[in-house]
C-alpha positions as CSV (number, residue, x, y, z in Angstrom):
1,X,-4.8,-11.3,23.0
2,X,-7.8,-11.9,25.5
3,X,-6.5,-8.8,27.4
4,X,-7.1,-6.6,24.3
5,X,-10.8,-7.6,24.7
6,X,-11.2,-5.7,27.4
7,X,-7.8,-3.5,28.1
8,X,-7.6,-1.9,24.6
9,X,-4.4,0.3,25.9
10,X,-2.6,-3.3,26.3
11,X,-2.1,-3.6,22.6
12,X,1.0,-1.8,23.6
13,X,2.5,-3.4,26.4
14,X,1.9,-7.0,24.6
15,X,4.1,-5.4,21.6
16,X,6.9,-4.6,23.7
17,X,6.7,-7.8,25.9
18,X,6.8,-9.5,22.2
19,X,9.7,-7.8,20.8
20,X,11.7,-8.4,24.3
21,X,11.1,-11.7,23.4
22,X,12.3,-12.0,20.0
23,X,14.9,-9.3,20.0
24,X,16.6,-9.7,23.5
25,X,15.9,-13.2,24.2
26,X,16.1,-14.5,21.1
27,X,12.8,-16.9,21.1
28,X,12.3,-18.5,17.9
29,X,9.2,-17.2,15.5
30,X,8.8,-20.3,14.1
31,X,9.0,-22.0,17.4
32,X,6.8,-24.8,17.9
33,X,6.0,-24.3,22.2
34,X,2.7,-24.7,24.2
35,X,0.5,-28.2,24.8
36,X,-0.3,-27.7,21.0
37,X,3.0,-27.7,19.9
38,X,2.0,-24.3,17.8
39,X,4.2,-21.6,15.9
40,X,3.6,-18.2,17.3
41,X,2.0,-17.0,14.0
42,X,-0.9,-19.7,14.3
43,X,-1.3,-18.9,17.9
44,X,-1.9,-15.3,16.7
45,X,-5.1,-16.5,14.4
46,X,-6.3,-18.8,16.4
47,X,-10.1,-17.5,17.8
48,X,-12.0,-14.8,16.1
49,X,-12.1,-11.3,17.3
50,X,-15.2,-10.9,19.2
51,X,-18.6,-11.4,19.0
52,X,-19.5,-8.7,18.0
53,X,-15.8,-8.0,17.0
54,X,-13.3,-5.7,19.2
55,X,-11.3,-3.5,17.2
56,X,-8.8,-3.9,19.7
57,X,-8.4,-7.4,19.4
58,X,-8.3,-7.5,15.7
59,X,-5.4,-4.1,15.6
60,X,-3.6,-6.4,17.9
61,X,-3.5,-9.7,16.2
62,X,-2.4,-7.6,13.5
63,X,0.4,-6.0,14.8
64,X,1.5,-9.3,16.3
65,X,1.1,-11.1,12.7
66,X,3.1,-8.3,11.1
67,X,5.8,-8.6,13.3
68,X,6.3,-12.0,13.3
69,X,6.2,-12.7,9.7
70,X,9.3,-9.1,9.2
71,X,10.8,-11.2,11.8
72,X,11.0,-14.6,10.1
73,X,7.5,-16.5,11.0
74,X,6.8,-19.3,8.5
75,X,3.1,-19.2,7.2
76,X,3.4,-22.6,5.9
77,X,4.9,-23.6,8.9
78,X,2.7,-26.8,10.6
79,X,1.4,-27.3,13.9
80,X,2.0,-30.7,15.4
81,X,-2.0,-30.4,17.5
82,X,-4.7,-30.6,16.7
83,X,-4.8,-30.7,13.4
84,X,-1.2,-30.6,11.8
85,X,-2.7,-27.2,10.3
86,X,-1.0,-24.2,9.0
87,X,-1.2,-20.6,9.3
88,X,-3.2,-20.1,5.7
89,X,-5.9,-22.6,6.8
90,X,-5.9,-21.6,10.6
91,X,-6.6,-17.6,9.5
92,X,-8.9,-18.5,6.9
93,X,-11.1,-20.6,9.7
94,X,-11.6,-17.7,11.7
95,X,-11.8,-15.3,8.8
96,X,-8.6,-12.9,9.6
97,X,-8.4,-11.5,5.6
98,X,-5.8,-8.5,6.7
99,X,-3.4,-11.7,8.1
100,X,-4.2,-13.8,5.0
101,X,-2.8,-11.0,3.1
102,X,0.2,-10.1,5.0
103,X,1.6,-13.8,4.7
104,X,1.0,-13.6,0.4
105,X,3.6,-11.3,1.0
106,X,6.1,-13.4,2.6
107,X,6.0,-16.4,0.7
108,X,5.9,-17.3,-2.9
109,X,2.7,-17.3,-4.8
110,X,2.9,-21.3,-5.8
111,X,3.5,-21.3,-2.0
112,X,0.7,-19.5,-1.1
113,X,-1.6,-22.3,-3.7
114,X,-0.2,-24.7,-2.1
115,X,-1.0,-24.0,1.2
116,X,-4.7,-22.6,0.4
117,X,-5.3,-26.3,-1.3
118,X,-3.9,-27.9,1.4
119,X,-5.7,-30.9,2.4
120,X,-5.1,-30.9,6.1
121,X,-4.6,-35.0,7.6
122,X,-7.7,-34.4,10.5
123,X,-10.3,-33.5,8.5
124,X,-9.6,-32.5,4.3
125,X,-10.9,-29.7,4.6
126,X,-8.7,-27.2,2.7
127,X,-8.5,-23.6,3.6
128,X,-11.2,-22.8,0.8
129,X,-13.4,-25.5,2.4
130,X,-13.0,-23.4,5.7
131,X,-14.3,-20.2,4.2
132,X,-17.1,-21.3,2.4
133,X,-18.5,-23.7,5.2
134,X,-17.7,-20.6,7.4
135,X,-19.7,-18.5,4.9
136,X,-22.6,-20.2,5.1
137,X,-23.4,-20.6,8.4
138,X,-22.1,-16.8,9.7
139,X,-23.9,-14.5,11.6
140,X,-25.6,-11.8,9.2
141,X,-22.7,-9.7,10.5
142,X,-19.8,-11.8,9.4
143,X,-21.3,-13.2,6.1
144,X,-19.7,-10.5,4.2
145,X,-16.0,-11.2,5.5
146,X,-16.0,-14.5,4.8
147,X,-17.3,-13.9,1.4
148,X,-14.7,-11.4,0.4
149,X,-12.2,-13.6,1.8
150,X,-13.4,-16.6,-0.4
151,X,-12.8,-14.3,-3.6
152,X,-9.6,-13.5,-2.7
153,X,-8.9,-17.5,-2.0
154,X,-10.0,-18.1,-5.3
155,X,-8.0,-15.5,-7.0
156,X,-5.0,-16.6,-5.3
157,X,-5.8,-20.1,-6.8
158,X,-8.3,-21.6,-4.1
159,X,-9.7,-24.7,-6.2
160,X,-13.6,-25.6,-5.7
161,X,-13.3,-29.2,-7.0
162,X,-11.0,-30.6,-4.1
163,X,-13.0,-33.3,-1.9
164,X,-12.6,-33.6,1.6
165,X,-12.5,-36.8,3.3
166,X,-16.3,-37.3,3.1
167,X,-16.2,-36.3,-0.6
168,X,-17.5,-33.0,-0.3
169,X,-16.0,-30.2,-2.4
170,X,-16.1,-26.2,-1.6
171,X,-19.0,-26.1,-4.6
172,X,-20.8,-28.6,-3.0
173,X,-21.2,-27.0,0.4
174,X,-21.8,-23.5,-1.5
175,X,-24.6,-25.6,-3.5
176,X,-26.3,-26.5,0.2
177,X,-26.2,-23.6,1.7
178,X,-29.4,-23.0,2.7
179,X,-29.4,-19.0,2.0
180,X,-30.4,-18.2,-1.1
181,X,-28.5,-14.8,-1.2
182,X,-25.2,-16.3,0.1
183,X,-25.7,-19.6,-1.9
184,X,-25.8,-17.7,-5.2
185,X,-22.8,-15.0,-4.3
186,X,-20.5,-18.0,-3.3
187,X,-21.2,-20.1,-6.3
188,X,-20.3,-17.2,-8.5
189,X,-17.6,-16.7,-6.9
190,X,-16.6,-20.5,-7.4
């Protein structure tokens, strides 16, 4: 992925090393490998796609997301480090909608609830929690992303009323948000 920042041919080449992998070698997509102790599909949303973002990077995750998931990747699948998270929560942190929506496809829709109102053991902060905390604090440029991907949360069931460990729900971080303008499109939203 951090070639496709700055080689956008490599999308490519990654691909093919990727399905070499998987198809010849038979490496497990639900695999838990690296000091993290990750799945390959969380590795895939894990970091953003730029500052401002690369096309490149975000085709690739993509592709990479896709082919995992026709191959057999879990999205409810956990991490062991750092913070036991899955792939729903993990995308929804760094605000990767297109994935979010590829893995409603692979699972059922209590299972995709489920994992949207998961309350993660490091911090409670649910996948919902993620997006709206993200939402308020985004550049100008990324507000928008994480507000559509906040109404699609919710209409896939994302609650608003589920505290953290500190006690703070999704509303009440929406409530705080000290832009009027985002503050008033996330609360209708919630």
């Amino acid at each position: 992925i951090k070639k496709a920042f700055t080689e956008p041919d490599s999308i490519e080449a990654t691909m093919a090393a990727i399905k070499e992998l998987v198809e010849e070698k038979k490496a497990d997509v639900n695999r838990l490998g690296g000091p993290l102790q990750q799945p390959p599909l969380i590795v895939t949303v894990t970091g953003n796609n730029g500052n401002p973002a690369v096309k490149s990077v975000r085709d690739l995750r993509n592709a990479i997301a896709e082919y995992l998931l026709e191959m057999g990747a879990d999205p409810v699948k956990h991490e062991m480090h750092p913070m036991g998270a899955q792939t729903i929560i993990r995308a929804s942190v760094f605000n990767h909608l297109d994935i979010l929506k590829m893995c409603a496809k692979y699972i059922s829709p209590e299972a995709l609830t489920d994992a949207i109102n998961e309350i993660p053991v490091v911090n409670g902060l649910t996948a919902l929690h993620d997006s709206v905390l993200r939402a308020t604090m985004a550049a100008e440029d990324k507000i928008e992303g994480y507000i559509e991907q906040c109404r699609w949360l919710v209409e896939h069931g994302g609650k608003s009323d589920i505290e953290d460990f500190s006690g703070i729900t999704q509303r009440n971080i929406a409530e705080n948000c000290k832009k009027e303008d985002v503050r008033k499109r996330l609360l209708k939203i919630l």
